[in-house]
C-alpha positions in Angstrom: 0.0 0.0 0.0 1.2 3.8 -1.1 2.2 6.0 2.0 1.8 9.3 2.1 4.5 12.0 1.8 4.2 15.5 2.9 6.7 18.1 2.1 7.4 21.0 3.7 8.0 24.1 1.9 9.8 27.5 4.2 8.7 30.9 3.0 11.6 33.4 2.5 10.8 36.9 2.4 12.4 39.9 1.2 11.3 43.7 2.0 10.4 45.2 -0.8 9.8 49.0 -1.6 6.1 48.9 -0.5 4.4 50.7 2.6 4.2 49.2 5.8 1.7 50.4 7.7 -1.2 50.0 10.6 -4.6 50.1 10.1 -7.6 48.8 12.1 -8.9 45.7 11.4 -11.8 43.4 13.2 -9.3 42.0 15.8 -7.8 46.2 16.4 -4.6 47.9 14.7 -2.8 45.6 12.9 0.5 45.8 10.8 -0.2 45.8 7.3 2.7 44.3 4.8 2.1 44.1 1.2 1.4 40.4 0.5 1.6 38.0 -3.1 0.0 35.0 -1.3 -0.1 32.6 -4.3 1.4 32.6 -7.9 -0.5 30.9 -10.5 0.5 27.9 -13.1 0.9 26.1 -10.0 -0.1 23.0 -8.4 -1.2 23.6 -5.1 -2.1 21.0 -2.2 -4.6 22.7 -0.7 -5.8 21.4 3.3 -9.6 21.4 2.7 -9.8 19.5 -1.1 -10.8 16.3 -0.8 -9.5 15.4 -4.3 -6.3 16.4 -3.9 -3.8 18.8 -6.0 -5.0 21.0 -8.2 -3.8 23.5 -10.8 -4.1 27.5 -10.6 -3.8 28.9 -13.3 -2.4 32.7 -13.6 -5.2 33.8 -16.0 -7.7 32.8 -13.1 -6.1 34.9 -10.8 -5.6 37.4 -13.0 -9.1 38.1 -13.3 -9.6 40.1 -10.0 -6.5 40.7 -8.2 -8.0 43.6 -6.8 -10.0 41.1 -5.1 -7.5 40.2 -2.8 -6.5 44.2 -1.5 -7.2 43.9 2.0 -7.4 40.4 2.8 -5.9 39.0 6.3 -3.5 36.2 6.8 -4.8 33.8 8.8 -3.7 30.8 10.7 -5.9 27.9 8.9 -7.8 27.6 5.8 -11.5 27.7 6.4 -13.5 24.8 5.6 -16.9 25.9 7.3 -16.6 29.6 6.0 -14.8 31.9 4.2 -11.5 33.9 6.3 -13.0 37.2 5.8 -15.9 36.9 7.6 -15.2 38.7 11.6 -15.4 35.8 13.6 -12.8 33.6 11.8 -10.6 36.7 11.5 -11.1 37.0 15.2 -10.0 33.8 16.2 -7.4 32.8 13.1 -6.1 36.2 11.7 -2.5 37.4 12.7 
């Protein structure tokens, strides 16, 4: 029988010439850092999908990436909700 393998990937970032700044937010002030979260033409392993990998492609997220201005990082992916409702940035934004 196959066993699973997970892989674990470390995020290195740089500072780049955008603003920091603070802003309030559900959970207060909060430090706001300019963010790319995902690149697309990818194969991502998301948490919640129960069929496994999947492809992102860039013209998908290219569609709205306004859409993304303002979102918070949180700790976990939702599977219940969505993470910009104010209870699960309460509890799981940082």
């Amino acid at each position: 029988m196959p066993t699973s393998v997970r892989t674990h990937r470390f995020v290195t970032a740089r500072r780049s010439d955008a603003a920091i700044r603070t802003a309030e937010h559900v959970n207060g002030e909060c430090v706001v850092v300019p963010v790319i979260m995902l690149l697309g033409d990818n194969v991502m392993h998301p948490v919640n999908a129960p069929d496994g990998p999947e492809f992102v492609p860039s013209h998908e997220l290219a569609r709205f990436p306004a859409g993304w201005d303002g979102r918070i990082c949180t700790t976990l992916h939702p599977t219940e909700t969505h993470a910009n409702t104010p209870e699960f940035s309460r509890t799981h934004g940082f």
